[in-house]
N, C-alpha and C positions, 0 to 999 in steps of 0.2 A: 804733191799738190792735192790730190785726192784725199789725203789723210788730212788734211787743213781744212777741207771743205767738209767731211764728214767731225770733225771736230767743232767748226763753226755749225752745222746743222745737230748737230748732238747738243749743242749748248742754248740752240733757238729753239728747242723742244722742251729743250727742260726750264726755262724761262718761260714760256707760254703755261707752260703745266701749272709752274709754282705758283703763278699768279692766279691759275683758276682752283689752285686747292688747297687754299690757305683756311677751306670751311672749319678746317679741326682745328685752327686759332679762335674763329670767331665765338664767341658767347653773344647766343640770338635772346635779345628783352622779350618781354611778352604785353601784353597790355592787361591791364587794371577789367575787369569783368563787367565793374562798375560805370567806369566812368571812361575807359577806352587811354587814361592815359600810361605812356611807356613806362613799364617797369623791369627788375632784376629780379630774375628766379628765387634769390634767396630775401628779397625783401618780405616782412612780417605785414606791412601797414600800406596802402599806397599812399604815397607822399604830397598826391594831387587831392583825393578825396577824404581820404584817413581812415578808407575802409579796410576790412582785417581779411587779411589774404592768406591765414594757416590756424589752424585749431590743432589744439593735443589729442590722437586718439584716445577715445575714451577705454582703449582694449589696450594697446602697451604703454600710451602716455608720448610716443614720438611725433613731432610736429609733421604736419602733412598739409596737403593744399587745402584750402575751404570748401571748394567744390567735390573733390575727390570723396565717392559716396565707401569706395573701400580703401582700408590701410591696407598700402601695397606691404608693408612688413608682416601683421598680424594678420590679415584677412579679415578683422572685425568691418562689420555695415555700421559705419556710420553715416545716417541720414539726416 
């Protein structure tokens, strides 16, 4: 009897967990800089305003965010 109840409490712990840490599924949008509306990390353009949300650094040529003043790859300052 013990071993049922510790089995049924083993399996309500791990059910209460799995639904609060599912974080490492979720992919969080970000919003537009611009204009506030939702967007995906890897969108180019935002699809509400059509403003441009990645420049090529001018130091290795790899895209990076618009506001980002360094390339996290090169260290070049782009301002």
């Amino acid at each position: 009897m013990i071993l049922i109840g510790m089995i049924l409490l083993t399996m309500a712990i791990y059910y209460i967990y799995e639904k609060r840490c599912n974080c490492d599924i979720h992919i969080e949008n970000t919003l537009c800089y611009n204009c506030g509306y939702e967007i995906k990390e890897d969108f180019h353009y935002c699809p509400q305003c059509k403003e441009s949300l990645k420049k090529k650094c001018s130091g290795c040529g790899k895209t990076i965010n618009i506001q980002w003043r360094h390339c996290p790859y090169c260290d070049k300052i782009d301002i």
